[in-house]
N, C-alpha and C positions, 0 to 999 in steps of 0.2 A: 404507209403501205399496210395494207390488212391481208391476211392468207386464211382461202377455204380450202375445204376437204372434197376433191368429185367424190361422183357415186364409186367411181371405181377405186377412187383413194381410201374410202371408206371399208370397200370387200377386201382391199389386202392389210390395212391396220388392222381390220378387227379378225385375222390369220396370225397373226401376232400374240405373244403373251402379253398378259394383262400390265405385268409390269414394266415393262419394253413399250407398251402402248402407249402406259402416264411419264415416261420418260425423254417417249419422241414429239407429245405433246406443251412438256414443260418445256423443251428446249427451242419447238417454235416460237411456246409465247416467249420465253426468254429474247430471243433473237430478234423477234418483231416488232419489243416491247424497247429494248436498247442501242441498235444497231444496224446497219448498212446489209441486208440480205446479205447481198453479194459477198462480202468477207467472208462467207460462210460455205458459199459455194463455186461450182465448178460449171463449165459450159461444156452441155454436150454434143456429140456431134454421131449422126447416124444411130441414134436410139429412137424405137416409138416412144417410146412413153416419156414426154416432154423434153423441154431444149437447157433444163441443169439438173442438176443432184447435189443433192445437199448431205452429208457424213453426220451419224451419229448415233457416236460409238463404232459396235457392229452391223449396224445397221443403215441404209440409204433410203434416200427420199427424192422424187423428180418432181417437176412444177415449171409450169408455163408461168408468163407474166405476161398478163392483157392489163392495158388500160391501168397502169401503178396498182393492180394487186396480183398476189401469188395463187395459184390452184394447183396443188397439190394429187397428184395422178396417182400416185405408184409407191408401198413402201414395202423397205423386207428386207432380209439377210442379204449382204456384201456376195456371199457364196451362192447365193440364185438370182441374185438382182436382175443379171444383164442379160439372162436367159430368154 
């Protein structure tokens, strides 16, 4: 399974600090590179911005899954995420 960045996923990481950014980036490719997504995440229910969330750290991450890959929607502090 391979995971992209939407446009939209793209306008809230780069709202993020820089090193929050390379930290939620090492931990995708970490996860993609040795592991079962799913271990890692949760299913959501009654949110727009996609159908899981992914933790890490203080921070979350949501993504759809078409077709065996991840797109990654939405990322930010825990404390405005669900907003």
């Amino acid at each position: 399974m391979r995971y992209f960045v939407t446009e939209e996923g793209v306008k809230t990481l780069a709202l993020l600090p820089k090193s929050v950014q390379k930290r939620i980036l090492n931990k995708l490719d970490f996860i993609f590179e040795n592991s079962n997504l799913f271990n890692f995440s949760k299913k959501l229910e009654g949110f727009e911005y996609g159908d899981y969330r992914m933790r890490i750290g203080d921070y979350r991450a949501s993504f759809d899954v078409k077709k065996g890959n991840a797109y990654f929607l939405k990322f930010g502090h825990r404390k405005d995420f669900y907003k």
